[in-house]
N, C-alpha and C positions, 0 to 999 in steps of 0.2 A: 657895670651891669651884672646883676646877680640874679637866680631867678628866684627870691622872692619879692624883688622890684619887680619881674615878669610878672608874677600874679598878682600883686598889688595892681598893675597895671588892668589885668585880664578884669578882677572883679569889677575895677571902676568902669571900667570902656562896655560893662555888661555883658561878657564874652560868655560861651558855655565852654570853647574849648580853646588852649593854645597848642601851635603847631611848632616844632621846634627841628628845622631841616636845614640842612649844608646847601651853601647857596642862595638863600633869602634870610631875610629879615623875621624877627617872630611872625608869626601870623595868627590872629585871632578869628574864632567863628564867633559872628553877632549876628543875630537871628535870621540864623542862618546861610551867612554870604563869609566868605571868606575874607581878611583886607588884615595887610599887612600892617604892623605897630607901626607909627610914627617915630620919628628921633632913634631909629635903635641899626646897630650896623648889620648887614648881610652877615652872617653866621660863618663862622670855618668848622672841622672836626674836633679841633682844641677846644673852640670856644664852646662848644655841645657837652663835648666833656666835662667840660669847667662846670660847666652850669648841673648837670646830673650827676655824678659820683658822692655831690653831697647829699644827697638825700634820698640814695642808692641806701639800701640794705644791705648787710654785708653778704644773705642769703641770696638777695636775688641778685649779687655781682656773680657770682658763682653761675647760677641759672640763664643768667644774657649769655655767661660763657659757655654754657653748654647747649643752648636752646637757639640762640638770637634773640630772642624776645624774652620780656616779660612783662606782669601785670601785678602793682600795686596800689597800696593807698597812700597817699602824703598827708597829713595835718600843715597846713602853715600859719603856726601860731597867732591867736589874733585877728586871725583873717579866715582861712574856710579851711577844708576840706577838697582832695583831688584825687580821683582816679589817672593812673599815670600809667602809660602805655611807652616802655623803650623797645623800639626793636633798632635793629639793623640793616642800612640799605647802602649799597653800591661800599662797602665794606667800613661805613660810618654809623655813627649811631643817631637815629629820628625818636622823634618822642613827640607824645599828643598824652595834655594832660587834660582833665573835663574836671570842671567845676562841679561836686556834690554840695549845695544848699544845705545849709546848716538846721535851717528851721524845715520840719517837715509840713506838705500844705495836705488840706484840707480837699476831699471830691469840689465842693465849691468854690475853693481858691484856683483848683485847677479845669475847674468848667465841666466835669463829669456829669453824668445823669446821677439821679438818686437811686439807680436800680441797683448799682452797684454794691450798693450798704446792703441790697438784702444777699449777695455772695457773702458779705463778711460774719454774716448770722447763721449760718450752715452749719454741721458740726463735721461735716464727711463730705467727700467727695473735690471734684479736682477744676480749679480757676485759671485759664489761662488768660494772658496778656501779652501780645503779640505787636510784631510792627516792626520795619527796618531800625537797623542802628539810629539811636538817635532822636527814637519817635517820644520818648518821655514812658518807657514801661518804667524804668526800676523808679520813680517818682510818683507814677500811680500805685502803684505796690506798696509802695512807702504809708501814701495814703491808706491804703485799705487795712496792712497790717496794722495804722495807729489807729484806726477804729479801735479793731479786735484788743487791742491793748488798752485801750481806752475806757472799754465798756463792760471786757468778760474777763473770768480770772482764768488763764488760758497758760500752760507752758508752748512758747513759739518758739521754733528752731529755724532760725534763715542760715541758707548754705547760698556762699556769695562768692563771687571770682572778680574785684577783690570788695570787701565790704565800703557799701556805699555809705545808707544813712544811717547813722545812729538810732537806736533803739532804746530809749532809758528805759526803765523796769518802772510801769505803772501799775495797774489790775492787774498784767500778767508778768509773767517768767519769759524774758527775753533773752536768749543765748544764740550769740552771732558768730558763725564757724566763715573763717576765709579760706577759700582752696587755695592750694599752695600754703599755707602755714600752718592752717590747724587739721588739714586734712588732703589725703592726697587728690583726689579727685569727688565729682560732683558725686557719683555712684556710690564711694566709700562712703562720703559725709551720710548721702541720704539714707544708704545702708544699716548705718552705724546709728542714723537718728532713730530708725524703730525701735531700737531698744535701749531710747532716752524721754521714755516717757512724754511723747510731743502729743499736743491735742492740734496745734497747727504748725505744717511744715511750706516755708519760702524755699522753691529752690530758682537760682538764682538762674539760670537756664536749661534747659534742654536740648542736651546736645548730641546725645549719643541712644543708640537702639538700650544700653543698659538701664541709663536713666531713666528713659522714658518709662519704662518695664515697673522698676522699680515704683517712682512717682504714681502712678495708675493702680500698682495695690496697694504703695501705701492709703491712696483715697477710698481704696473697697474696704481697707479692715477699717477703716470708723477713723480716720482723719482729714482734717480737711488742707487741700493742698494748696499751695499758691505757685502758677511756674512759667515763664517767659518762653516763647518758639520767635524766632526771625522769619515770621509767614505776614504776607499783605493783608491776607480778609482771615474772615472769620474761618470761611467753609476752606476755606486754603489751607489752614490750621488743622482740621480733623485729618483732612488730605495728608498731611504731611507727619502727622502723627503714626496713622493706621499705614502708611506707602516705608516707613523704618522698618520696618516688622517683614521678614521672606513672607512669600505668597503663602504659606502652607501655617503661617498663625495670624493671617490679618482677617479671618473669618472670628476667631476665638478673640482677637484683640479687640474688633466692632463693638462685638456684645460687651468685651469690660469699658470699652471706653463709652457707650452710651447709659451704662449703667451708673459710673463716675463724674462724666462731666457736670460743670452746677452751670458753668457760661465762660463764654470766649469774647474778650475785649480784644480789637484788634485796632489802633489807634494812629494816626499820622498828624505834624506836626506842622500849622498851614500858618504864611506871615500872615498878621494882623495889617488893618489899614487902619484901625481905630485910634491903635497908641503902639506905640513900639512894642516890638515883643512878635512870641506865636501863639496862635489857638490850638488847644486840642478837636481833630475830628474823627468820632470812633466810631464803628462797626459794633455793633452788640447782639451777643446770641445768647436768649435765654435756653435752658436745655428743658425745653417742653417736652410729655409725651412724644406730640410727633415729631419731633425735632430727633429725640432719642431712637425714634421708629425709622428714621428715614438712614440714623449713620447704620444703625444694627442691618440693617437691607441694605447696605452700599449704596444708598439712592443722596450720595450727598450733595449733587447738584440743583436739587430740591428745594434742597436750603432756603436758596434765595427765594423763591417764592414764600416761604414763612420769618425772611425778614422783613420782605413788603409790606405783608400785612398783619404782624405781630405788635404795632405800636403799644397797642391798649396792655401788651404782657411785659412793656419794658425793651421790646426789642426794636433797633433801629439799624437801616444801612449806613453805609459809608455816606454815598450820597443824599439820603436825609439828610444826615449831619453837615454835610456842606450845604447843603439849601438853607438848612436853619441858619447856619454863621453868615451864609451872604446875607439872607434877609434881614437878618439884625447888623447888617452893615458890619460885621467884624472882620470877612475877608474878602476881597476882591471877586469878580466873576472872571477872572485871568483865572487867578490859584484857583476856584471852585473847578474850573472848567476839563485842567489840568489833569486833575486826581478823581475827577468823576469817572467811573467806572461806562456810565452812558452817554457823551456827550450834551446831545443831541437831545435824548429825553431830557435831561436835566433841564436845559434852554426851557422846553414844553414846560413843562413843570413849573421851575422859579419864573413863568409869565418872563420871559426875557425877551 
């Protein structure tokens, strides 16, 4: 057992991710449930070792040493692409690698609205895409940058921890910075990207009060931004934006951030009952006047009243979007019921 028979294995059994821990057996995530590999033995610390040092970088042996953890990418020849997560637990080494998809899909391959192509025609201003670990952001992103690459002669600069999908050089200039090797941190990348001639910048999360700072003017001087937050909804997202910031600049922050946003995709990831696999269900906030009116006045629990009845502008809630997928039979009234934000309304509503 080697682990490119482990992912040989992961890609056929259609796994997104394999789990590699002392004490079990591999384990693979298949949409969504965890289940151990077949035929393969409960794991020791040797044999974990055995299996990662080959495909260790000699930089990031260094970094598990100093850190416990680290985060890169693997190629496995022939086969795909992996985000690859070692850290260290109970003084052994765990690792979770995640399948990156080689082919990038399309908003229609992966069930999106069409509103979203009109964030990709903007030339300024700031796109977030939101949602627990897991939920499919950096694969929607992936999408929206291969628009812009597809359609406009654009220099794009994605800052990525570690780089996911590949970007070949179409219409536009694509230059892909990974933190930790080509730059120290998300802040320095994005920093250093202002004064790399970018007309669109991917930053590959948002994590810290500097970034954020950052990201928001780079969207005021005339670029348009692309950037992931770990928030549930939409209005969770401005919340958590403006709540980084001390009290004495979240008044000054309001106004830039409703002056910047273009819209907030906030997305989760529901099994299918149709054919194997998950659906995407998303939350969509276009930045309307009064949508822009309500964050600059702190009134942003408002919100939701104008994602109710913003359909006709493109905008949908969570629970719309589960109505839609039940009613087209693609997910269960279990999962819809689950992840609705209203129960109860929902029942009313999808006639249940």
């Amino acid at each position: 057992m080697d682990i490119d028979s482990l992912l040989r294995a992961s890609v056929s059994e259609g796994a997104s991710d394999l789990h590699l821990t002392v004490g079990l057996p591999p384990v693979l995530r298949v949409n969504g449930d965890l289940l151990p590999m077949a035929n393969t033995p409960v794991l020791s610390g040797d044999m974990i070792q055995a299996l990662l040092l080959p495909i260790l970088p000699e930089i990031m042996k260094q970094r598990l040493e100093q850190r416990g953890e680290v985060d890169f990418s693997h190629s496995a020849r022939g086969l795909a692409r992996f985000r690859v997560n070692i850290f260290r637990q109970r003084g052994t080494l765990a690792c979770v690698m995640r399948l990156i998809p080689t082919e990038i899909k399309t908003l229609d391959d992966l069930g999106l609205p069409p509103v979203l192509r009109a964030f990709t025609e903007k030339t300024r201003g700031l796109v977030l895409v939101t949602g627990p670990t897991g939920s499919g952001k950096s694969t929607s992103l992936a999408a929206l940058i291969d628009i812009i690459n597809n359609e406009r002669r654009t220099h794009i600069i994605t800052l990525e921890d570690p780089i996911e999908f590949l970007h070949r050089h179409k219409r536009s200039v694509v230059n892909q910075r990974e933190i930790g090797l080509d730059s120290r941190s998300f802040a320095d990348a994005l920093r250093s990207a202002l004064r790399e001639d970018p007309d669109v910048i991917l930053v590959g999360e948002m994590r810290d009060l500097e970034t954020v700072s950052i990201a928001i003017s780079a969207a005021e001087t005339g670029h348009l931004v692309f950037a992931t937050l770990h928030t549930n909804d939409t209005v969770q997202s401005v919340d958590r934006v403006i709540d980084m910031f001390p009290p004495h600049q979240q008044q000054q922050i309001r106004v830039q951030f409703a002056a910047t946003i273009v819209g907030i995709v906030s997305q989760q990831l529901v099994p299918r009952v149709d054919r194997p696999g998950r659906a995407v269900a998303c939350e969509i906030l276009v930045a309307t006047p009064a949508v822009r009116n309500l964050i600059r006045e702190g009134k942003t629990h408002q919100i939701y009243s104008l994602l109710q009845t913003g359909s006709k502008l493109g905008m949908q809630s969570l629970d719309a979007s589960l109505r839609d997928l039940y009613a087209r039979r693609i997910i269960s009234l279990q999962e819809a019921l689950m992840r609705a934000s209203d129960p109860e309304e929902f029942k009313r509503l999808a006639c249940v």
